[in-house]
N, CA, C and O atoms as a GROMACS GRO file, in nm:
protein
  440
    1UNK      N    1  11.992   8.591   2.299
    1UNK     CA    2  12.036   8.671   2.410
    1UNK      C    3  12.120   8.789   2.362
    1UNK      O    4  12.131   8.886   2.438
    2UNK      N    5  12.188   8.789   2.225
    2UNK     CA    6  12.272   8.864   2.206
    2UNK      C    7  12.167   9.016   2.192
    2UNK      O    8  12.213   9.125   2.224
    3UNK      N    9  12.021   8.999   2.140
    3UNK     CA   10  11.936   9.095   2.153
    3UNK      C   11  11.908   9.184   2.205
    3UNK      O   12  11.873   9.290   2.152
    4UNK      N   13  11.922   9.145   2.386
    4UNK     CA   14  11.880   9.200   2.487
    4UNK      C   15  12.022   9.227   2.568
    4UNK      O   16  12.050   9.295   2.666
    5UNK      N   17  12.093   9.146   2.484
    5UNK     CA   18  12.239   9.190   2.574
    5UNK      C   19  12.320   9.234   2.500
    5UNK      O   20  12.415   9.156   2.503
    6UNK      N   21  12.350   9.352   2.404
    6UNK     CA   22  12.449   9.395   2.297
    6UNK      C   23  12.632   9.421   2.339
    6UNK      O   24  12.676   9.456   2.448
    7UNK      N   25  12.661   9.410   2.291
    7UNK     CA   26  12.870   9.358   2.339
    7UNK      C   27  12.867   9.505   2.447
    7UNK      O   28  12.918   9.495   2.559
    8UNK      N   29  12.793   9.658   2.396
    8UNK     CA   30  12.863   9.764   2.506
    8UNK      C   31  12.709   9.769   2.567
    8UNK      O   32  12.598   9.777   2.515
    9UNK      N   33  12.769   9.759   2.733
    9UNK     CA   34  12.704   9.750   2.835
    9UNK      C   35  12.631   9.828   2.901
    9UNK      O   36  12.724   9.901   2.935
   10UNK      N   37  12.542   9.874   2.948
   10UNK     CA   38  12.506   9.989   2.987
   10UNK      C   39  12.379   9.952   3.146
   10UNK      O   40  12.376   9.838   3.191
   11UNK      N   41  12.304  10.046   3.200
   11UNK     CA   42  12.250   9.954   3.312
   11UNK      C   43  12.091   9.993   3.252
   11UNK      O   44  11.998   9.982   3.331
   12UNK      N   45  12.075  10.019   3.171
   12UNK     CA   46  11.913  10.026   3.078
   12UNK      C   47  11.921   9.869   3.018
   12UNK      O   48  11.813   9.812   3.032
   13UNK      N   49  12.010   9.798   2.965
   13UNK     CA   50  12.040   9.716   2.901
   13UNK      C   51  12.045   9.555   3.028
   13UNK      O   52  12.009   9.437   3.020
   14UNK      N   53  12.087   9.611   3.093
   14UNK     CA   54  12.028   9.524   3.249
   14UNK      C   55  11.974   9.493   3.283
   14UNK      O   56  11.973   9.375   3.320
   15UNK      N   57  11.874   9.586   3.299
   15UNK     CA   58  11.759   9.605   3.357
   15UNK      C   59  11.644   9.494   3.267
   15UNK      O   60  11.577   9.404   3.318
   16UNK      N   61  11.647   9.539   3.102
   16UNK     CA   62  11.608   9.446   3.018
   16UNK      C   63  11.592   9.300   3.060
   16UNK      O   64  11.479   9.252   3.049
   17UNK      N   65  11.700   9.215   3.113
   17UNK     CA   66  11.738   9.107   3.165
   17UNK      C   67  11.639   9.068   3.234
   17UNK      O   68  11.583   8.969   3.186
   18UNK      N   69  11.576   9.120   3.368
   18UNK     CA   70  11.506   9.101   3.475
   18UNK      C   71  11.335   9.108   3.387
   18UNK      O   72  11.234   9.070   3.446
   19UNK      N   73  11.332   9.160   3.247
   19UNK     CA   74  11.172   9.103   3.209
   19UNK      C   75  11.212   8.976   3.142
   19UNK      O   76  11.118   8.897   3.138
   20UNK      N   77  11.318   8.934   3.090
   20UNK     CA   78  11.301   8.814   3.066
   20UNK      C   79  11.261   8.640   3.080
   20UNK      O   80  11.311   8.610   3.189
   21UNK      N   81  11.220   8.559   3.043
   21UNK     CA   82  11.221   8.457   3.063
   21UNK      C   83  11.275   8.380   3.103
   21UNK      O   84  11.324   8.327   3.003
   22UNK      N   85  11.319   8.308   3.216
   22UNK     CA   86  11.426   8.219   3.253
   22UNK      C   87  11.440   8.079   3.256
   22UNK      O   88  11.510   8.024   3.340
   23UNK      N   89  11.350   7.990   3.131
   23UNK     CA   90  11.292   7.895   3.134
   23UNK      C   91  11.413   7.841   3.012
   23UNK      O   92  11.398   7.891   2.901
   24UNK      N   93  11.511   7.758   3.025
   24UNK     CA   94  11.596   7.675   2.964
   24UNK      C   95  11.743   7.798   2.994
   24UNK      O   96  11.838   7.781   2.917
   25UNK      N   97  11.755   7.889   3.078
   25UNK     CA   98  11.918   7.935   3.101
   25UNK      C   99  11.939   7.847   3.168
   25UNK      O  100  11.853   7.772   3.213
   26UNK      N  101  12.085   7.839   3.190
   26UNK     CA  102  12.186   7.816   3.284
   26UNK      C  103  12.208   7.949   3.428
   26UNK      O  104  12.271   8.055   3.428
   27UNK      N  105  12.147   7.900   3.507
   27UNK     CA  106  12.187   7.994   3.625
   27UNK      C  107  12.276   7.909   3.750
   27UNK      O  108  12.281   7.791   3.784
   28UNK      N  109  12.352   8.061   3.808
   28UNK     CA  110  12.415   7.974   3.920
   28UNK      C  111  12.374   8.073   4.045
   28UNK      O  112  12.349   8.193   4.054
   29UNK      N  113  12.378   7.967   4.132
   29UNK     CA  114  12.342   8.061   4.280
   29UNK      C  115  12.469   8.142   4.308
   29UNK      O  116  12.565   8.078   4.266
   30UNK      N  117  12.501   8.244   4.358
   30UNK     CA  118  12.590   8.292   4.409
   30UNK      C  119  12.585   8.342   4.551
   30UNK      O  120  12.672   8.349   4.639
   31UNK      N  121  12.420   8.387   4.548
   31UNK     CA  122  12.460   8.448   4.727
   31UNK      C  123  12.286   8.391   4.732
   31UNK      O  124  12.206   8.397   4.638
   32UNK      N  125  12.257   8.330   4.892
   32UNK     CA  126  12.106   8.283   4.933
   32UNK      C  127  12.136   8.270   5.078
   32UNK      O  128  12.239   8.252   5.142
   33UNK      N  129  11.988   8.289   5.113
   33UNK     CA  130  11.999   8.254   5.274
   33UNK      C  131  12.025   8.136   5.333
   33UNK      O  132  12.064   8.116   5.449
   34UNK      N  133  11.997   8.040   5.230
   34UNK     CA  134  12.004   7.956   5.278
   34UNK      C  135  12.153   7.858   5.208
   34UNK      O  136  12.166   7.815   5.093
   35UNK      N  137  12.257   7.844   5.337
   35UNK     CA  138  12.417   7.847   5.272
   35UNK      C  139  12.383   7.706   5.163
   35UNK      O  140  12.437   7.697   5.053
   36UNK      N  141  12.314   7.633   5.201
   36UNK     CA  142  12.330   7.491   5.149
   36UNK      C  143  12.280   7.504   4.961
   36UNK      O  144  12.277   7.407   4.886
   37UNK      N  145  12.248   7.628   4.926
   37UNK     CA  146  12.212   7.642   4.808
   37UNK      C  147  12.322   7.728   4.723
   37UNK      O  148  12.322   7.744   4.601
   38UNK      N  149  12.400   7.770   4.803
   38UNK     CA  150  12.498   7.836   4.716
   38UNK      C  151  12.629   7.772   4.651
   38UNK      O  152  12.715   7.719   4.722
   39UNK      N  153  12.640   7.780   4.515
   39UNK     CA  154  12.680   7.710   4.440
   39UNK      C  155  12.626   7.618   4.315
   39UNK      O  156  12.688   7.580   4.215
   40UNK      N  157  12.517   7.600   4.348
   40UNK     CA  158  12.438   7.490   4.248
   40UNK      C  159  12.404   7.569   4.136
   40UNK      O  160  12.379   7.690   4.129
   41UNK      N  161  12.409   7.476   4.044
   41UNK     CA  162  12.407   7.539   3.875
   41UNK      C  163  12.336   7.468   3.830
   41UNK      O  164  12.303   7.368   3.894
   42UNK      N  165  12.292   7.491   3.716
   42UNK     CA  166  12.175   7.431   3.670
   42UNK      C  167  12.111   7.473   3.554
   42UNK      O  168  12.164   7.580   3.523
   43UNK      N  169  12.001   7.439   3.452
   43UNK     CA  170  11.918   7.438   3.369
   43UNK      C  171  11.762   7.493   3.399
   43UNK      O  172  11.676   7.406   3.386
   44UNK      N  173  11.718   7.617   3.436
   44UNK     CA  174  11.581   7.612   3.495
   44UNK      C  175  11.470   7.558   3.404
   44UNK      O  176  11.407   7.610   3.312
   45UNK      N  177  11.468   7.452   3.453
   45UNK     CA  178  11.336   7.414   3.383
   45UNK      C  179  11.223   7.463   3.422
   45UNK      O  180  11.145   7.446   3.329
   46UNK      N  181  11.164   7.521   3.519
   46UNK     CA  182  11.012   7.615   3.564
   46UNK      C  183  11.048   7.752   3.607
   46UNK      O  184  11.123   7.744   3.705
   47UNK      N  185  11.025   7.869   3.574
   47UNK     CA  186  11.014   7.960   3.653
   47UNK      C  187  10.870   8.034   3.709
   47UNK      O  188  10.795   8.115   3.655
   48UNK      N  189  10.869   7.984   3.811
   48UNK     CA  190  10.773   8.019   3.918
   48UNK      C  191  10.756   8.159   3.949
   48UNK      O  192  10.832   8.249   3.912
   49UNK      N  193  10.640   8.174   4.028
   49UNK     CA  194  10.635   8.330   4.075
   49UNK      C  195  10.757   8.363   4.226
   49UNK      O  196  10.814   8.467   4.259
   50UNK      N  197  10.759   8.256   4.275
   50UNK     CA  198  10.885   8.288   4.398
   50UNK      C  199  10.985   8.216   4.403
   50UNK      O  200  11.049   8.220   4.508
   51UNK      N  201  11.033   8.126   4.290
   51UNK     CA  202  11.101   8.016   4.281
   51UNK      C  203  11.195   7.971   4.151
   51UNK      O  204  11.179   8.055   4.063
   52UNK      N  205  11.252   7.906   4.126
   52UNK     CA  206  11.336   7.871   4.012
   52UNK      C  207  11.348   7.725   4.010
   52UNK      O  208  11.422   7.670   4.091
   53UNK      N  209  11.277   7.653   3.919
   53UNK     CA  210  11.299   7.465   3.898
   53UNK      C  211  11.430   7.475   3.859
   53UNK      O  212  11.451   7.579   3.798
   54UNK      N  213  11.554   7.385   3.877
   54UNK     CA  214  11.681   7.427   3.833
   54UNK      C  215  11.698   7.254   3.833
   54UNK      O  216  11.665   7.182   3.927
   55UNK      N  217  11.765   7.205   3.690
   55UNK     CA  218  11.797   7.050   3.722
   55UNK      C  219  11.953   7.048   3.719
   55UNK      O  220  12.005   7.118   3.632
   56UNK      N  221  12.029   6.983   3.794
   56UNK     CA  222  12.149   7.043   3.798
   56UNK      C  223  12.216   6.932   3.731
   56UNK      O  224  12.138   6.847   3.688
   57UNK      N  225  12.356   6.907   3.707
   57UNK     CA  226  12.416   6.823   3.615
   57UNK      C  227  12.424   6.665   3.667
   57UNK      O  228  12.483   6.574   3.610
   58UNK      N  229  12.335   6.656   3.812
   58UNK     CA  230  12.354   6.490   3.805
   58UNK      C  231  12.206   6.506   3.845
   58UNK      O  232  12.171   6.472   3.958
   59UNK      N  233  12.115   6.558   3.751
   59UNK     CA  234  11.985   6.528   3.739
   59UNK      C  235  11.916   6.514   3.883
   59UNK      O  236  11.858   6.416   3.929
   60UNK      N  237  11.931   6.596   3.923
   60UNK     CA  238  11.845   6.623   4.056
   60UNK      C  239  11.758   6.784   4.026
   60UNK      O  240  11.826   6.885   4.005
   61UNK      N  241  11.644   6.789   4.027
   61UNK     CA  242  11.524   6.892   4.030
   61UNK      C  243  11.546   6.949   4.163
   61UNK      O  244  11.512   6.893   4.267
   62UNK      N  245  11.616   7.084   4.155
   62UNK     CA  246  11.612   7.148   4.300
   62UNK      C  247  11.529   7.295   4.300
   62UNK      O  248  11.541   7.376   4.208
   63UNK      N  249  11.446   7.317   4.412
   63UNK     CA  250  11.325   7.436   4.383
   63UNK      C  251  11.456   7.535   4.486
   63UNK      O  252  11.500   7.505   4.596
   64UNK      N  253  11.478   7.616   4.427
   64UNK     CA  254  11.531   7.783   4.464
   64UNK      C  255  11.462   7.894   4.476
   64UNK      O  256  11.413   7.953   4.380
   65UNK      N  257  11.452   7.934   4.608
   65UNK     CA  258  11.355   8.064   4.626
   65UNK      C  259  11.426   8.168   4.554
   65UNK      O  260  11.546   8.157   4.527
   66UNK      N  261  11.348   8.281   4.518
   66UNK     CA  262  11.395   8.412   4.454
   66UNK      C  263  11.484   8.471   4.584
   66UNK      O  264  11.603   8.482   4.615
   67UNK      N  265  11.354   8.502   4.641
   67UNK     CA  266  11.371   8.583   4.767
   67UNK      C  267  11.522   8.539   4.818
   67UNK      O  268  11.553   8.420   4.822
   68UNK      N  269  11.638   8.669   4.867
   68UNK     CA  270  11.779   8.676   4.934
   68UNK      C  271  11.840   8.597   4.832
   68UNK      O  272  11.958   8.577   4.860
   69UNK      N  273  11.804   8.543   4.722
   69UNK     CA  274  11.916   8.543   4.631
   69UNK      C  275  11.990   8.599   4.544
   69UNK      O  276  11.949   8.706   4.499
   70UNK      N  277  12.125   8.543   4.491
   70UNK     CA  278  12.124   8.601   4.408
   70UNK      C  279  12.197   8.494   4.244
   70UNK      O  280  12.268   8.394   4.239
   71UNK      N  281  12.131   8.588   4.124
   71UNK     CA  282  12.198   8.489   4.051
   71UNK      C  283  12.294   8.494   3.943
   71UNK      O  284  12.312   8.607   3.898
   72UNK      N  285  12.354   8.408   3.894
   72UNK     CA  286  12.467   8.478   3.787
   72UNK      C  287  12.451   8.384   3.654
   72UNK      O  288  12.442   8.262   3.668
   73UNK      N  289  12.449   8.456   3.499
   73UNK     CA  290  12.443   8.393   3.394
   73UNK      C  291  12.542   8.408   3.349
   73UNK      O  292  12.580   8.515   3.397
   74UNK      N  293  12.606   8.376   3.293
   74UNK     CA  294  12.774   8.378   3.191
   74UNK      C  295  12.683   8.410   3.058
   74UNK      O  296  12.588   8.342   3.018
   75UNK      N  297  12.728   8.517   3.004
   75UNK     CA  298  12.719   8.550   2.833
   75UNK      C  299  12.831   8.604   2.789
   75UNK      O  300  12.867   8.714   2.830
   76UNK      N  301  12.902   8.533   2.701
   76UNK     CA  302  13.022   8.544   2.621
   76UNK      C  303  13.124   8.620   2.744
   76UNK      O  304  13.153   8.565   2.850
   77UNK      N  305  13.162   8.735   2.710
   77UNK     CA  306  13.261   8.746   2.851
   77UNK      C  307  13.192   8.845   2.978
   77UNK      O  308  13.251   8.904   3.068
   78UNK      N  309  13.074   8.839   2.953
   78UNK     CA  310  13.030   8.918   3.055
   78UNK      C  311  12.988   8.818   3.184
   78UNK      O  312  12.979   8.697   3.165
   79UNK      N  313  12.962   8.881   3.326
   79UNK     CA  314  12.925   8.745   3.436
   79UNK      C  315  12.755   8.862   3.469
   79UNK      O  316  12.780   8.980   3.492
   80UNK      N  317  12.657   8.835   3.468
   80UNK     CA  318  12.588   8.918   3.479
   80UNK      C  319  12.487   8.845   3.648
   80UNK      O  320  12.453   8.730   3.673
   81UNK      N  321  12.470   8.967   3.723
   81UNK     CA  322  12.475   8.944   3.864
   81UNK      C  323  12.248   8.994   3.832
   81UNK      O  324  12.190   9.089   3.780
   82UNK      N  325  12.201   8.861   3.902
   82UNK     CA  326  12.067   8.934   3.919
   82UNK      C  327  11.954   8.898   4.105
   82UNK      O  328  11.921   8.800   4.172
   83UNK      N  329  11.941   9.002   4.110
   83UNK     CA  330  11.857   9.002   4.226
   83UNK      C  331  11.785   8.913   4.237
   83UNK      O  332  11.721   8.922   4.132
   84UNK      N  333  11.726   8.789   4.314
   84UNK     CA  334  11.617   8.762   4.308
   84UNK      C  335  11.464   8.851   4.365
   84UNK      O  336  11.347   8.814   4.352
   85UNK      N  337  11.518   8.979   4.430
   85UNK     CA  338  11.405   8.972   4.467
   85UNK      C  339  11.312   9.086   4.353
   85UNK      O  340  11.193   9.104   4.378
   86UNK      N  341  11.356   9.136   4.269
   86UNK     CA  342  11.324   9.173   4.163
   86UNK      C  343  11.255   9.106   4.071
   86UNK      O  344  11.189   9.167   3.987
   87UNK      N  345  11.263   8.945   4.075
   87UNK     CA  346  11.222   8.879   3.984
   87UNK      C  347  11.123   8.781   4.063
   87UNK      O  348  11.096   8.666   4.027
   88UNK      N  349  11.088   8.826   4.146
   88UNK     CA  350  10.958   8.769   4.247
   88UNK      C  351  10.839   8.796   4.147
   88UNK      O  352  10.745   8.812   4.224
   89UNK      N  353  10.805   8.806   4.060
   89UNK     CA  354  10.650   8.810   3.974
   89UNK      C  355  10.686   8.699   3.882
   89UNK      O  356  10.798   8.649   3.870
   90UNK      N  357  10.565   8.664   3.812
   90UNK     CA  358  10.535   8.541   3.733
   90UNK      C  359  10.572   8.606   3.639
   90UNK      O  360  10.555   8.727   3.638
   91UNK      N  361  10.649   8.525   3.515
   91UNK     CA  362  10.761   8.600   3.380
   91UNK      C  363  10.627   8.659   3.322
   91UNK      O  364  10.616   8.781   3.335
   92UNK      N  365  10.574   8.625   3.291
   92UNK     CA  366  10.485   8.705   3.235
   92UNK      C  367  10.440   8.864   3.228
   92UNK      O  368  10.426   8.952   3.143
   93UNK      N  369  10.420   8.836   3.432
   93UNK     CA  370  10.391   8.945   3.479
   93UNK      C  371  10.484   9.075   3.477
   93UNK      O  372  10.448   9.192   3.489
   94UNK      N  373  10.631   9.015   3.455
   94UNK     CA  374  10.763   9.139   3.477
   94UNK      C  375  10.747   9.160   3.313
   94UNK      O  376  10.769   9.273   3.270
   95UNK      N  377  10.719   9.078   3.240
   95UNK     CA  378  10.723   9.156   3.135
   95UNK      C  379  10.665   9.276   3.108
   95UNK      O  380  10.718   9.373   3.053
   96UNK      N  381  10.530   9.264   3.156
   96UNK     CA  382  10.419   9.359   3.115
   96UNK      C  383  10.465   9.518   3.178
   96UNK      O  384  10.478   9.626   3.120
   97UNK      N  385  10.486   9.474   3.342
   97UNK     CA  386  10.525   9.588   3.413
   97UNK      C  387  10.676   9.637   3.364
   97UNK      O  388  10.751   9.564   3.300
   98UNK      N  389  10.716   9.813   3.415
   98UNK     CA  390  10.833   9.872   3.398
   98UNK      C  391  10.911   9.832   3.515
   98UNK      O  392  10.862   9.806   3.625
   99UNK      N  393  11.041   9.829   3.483
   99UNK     CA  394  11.119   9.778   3.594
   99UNK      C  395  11.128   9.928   3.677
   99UNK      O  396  11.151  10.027   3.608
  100UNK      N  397  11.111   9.944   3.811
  100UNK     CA  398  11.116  10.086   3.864
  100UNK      C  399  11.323  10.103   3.922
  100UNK      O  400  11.389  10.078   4.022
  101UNK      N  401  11.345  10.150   3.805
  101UNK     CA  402  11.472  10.161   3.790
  101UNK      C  403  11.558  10.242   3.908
  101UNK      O  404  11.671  10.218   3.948
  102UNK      N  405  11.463  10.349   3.950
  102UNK     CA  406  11.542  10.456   4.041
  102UNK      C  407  11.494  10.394   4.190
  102UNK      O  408  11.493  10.471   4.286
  103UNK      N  409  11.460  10.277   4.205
  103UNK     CA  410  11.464  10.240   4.334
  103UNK      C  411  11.570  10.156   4.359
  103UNK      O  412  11.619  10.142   4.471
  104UNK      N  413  11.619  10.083   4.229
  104UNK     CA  414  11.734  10.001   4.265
  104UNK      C  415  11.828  10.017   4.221
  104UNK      O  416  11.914   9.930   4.237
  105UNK      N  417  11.863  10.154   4.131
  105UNK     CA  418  11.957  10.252   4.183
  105UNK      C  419  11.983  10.273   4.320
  105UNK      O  420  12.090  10.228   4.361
  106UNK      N  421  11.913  10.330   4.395
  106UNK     CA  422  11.911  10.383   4.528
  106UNK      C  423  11.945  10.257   4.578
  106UNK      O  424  12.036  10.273   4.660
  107UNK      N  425  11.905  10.106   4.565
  107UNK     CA  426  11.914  10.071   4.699
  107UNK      C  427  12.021   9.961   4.677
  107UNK      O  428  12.037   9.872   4.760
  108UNK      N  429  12.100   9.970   4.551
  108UNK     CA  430  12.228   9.859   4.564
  108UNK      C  431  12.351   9.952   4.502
  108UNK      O  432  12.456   9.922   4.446
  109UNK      N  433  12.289  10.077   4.537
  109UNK     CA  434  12.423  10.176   4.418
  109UNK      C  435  12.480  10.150   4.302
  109UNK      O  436  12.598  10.127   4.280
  110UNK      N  437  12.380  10.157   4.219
  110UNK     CA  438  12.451  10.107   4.048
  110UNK      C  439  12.506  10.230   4.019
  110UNK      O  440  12.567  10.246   3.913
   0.00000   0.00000   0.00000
């Protein structure tokens, strides 16, 4: 991770983040529509095209929609905040494609 995430920060370097793979992080919910999911942390074991397998620390498999979430990874001292709805394609698929940067500029004011 230190690869894609170098110690000085920048929002090109961000953006990076959202083609990655999310199959063995630690993610935590921070913001979802649905209240009963916010908070849960976890290990994703599947990442789906609209979804996140997440097993959380007393071994319960819970499926998390992308969609109205949002999520947070801890790397060394940074807290890094990611959209789900950005990451609505199959990992594969965000890899291949460019992240269209000047739309989400515009629409969360980075």
């Amino acid at each position: 991770m230190d690869a894609v995430f170098p110690e000085e920060r920048n929002f090109a370097d961000t953006m990076r983040l959202y083609k990655c793979e999310f199959t063995g992080a630690v993610l935590i919910v921070s913001e979802s529509k649905c209240f009963s999911y916010v908070g849960i942390n976890g290990i994703v074991v599947q990442d789906l095209k609209k979804c996140f397998r997440i097993v959380t620390p007393e071994n319960r498999l819970i499926i998390i929609p992308k969609t109205g979430s949002v999520f947070i990874i801890h790397h060394g001292n940074f807290e890094i905040r990611l959209r789900g709805e950005f990451l609505c394609n199959k990992s594969y698929e965000r890899s291949r494609s460019k992240a269209k940067v000047q739309n989400i500029k515009r629409k969360y004011n980075f």
